[in-house]
Phi, psi and omega in degrees: 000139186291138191283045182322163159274157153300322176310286194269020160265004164297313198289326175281311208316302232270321166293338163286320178297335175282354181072071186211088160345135167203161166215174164255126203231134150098204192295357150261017143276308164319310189295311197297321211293304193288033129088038154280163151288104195297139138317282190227209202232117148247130193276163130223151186237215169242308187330139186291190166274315174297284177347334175262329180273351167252008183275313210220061169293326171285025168246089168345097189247167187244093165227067178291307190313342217301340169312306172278020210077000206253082218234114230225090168241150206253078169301072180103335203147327180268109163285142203234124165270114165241129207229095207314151172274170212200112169288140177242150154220185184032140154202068149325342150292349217036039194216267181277187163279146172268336198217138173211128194244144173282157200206138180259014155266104202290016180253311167321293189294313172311319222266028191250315203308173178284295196249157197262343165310327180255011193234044167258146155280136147240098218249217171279342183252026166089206161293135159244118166225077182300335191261343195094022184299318213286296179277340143327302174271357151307327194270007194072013188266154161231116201238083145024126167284078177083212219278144208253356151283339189280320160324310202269313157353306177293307199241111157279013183260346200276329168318300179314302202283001166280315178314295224286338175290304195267340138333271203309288179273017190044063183246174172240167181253152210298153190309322192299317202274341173284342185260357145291346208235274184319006192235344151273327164004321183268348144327352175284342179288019165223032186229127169315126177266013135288341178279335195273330169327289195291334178274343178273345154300321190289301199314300190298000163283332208309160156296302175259040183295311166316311172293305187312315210278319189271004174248017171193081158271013142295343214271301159318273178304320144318309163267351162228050187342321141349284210274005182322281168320352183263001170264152181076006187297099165290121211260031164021032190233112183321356187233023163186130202273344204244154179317170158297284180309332161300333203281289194308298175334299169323294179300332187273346178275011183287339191272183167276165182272076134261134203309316198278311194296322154301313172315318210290325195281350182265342186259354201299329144309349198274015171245026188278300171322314199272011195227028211260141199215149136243148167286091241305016168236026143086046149220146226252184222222153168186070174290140182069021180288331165311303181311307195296308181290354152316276151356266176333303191261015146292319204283342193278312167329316183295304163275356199244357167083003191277157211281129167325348169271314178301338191262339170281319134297358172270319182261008145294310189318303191304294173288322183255054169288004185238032188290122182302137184251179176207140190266086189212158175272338177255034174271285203305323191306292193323289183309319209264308160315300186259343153232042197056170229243319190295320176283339154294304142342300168291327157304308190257004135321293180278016133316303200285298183312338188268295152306359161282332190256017212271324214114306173305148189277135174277149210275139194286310191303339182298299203291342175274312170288010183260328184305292147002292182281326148341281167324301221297295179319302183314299204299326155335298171308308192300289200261045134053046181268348174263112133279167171283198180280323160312328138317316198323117194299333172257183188195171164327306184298329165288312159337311225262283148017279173287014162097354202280181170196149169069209164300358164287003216276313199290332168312317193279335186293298179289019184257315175300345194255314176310318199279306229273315167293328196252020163099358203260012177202100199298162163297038195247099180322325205262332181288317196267344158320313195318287187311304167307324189272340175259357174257356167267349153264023248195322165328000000 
């Protein structure tokens, strides 16, 4: 038996004792079998919705779903979404059902399902695998529940979220349902773009986020239309063998799965066409393209609804993807300063990923100095030698003090916290007084 929570087999146990058909349905049955841990819990039962909320009136509950059938209680600690089972029909919007009919049967409710990994049961009477889920996920498949145009039909999210599956479990997808998922794919234009946000987030963290993006860059493009000119886009250049777009795919799977790092490493390149040049022995070039692809990946960002801090670290990551390094302290002092110890630190991750990814064997003296210069930022960090302008041994009022006025005032400060970072001035009151009276006399 699949290593269930005890919390959510109580929950069915106690609707079986009520004379109520119940399972455990969906993706914590997928997650027991490959021997995971479930993120969360799904029920699904013959019980009405009223019938579920008076089975557990002594339970906290949640019932935004109950329209749909759906009543979410909180066993112990756990929340169980539970759901009557249910036969759809129409779905003109491509999203919901226009009819969602109550059904006392768990075969009528599986045969709704996406996928056959996600269309298993778990009851009292062991596994229901109407579909094959059980050797799908042996095989590593991600399969369609019957014909995978009438799926995707129902839901236009679900082509991303099959992608976004076989990512996740590093599974491929079985043939009817990937040349379905590519014909559908421009169904995304009826899905809301926070769902596609989330679920395309989800994919490019994945373990197989990389492989998915390069066998299906409709995928790509579709939520981020920006990178479109960059596939097959020949970058003519002896120090990269792959295309723009395979090149960014690449650099994003060198990195860790953070979402603004990953994004940054798929975008980091995307201003390489319009700003793309040769040389008179034909090879080509694409000065300011870091610059040029900043925009581009606000404007993509933007649309995608990601949170005003994550889409403002992505297009920093983005523009300053050529920052020159050095292995010295008051370069790391400088740098830390100005664009925080976490966004530097991530700059040269995607330095480093962006030369792994080229094709080309990476030049060893590059790598050791992005390493270096690693070091240099940790070891910084570690002893708190970068303070903010709030650590700063002066403030304003000294400044002001010292004869300064206006916009010099925030200029000399921050000019004392660059020296002060970059090791060439202590955090030391009477010194940088010194200093504010020479630079207001200086005026």
């Amino acid at each position: 038996m699949p290593n269930f929570d005890p919390r959510a087999l109580a929950v069915i146990g106690r609707l079986h004792q009520a004379g109520f058909p119940a399972a455990l349905v969906g993706g914590c049955v997928r997650d027991s079998l490959l021997s995971r841990t479930p993120h969360d819990y799904d029920a699904a039962t013959a019980a009405r919705p009223e019938q579920i909320q008076a089975l557990f009136a002594d339970r906290p509950q949640h019932d935004a779903g109950v329209r749909f059938g759906t009543v979410a209680v909180d066993w112990d600690g756990l929340w169980v979404e539970v759901t009557t089972f249910r036969r759809e029909t129409g779905y003109a919007d491509h999203r919901r059902p226009d009819q969602v009919v109550f059904s006392s049967r768990l075969e009528e409710d599986l045969a709704r399902r996406d996928f056959t990994i996600n269309a298993m049961a778990w009851g009292p009477d062991g596994l229901v695998d109407r579909y094959g889920g059980r050797a799908d996920l042996e095989r590593g498949l991600v399969r369609c529940v019957g014909e995978p145009d009438r799926r995707f039909e129902e839901d236009a999210l679900r082509p991303l979220r099959g992608l976004r599956l076989a990512a996740q479990l590093n599974f491929t997808l079985e043939e009817a349902t990937a040349s379905a998922v590519r014909r559908h794919l421009p169904q995304l234009v009826h899905v809301a773009w926070e769902r596609i946000c989330a679920e395309f987030l989800r994919l490019i963290s994945s373990p197989g986020g990389e492989r998915i993006l390069l066998e299906f860059p409709q995928a790509a493009v579709q939520v981020l239309p920006e990178l479109g000119p960059a596939i097959g886009f020949d970058q003519r250049n002896p120090h990269h063998r792959f295309d723009v777009y395979s090149h960014c795919v690449r650099t994003m799977g060198q990195v860790l799965p953070s979402p603004a790092l990953r994004l940054a490493s798929l975008l980091h390149d995307v201003g390489k066409p319009e700003t793309f040049s040769l040389d008179e022995s034909g090879t080509g070039h694409f000065y300011g393209h870091d610059r040029a692809g900043a925009p581009l990946a606000d404007r993509a960002l933007e649309r995608l609804r990601l949170p005003r801090a994550d889409r403002e670290r992505v297009v920093l990551l983005v523009k300053r993807h050529h920052l020159p390094v050095e292995d010295s302290r008051p370069w790391a002092g400088r740098w830390i300063n100005r664009l925080g110890a976490e966004a530097l630190l991530q700059l040269l991750a995607l330095e480093r990923a962006d030369g792994l990814a080229c094709g080309t064997p990476p030049v060893p003296e590059r790598l050791a100095l992005l390493e270096r210069a690693e070091e240099r930022v940790r070891a910084l960090m570690q002893e708190g030698a970068c303070p903010t302008l709030r650590d700063l041994a002066v403030n304003g009022r000294d400044a002001l003090a010292a004869g300064l006025e206006g916009p010099a005032v925030g200029a000399a400060l921050r000019d004392l916290l660059d020296q002060v970072c970059q090791g060439m001035l202590p955090n030391d009151r009477p010194t940088l007084l010194n200093e504010l009276r020479r630079l207001a006399g200086g005026m």
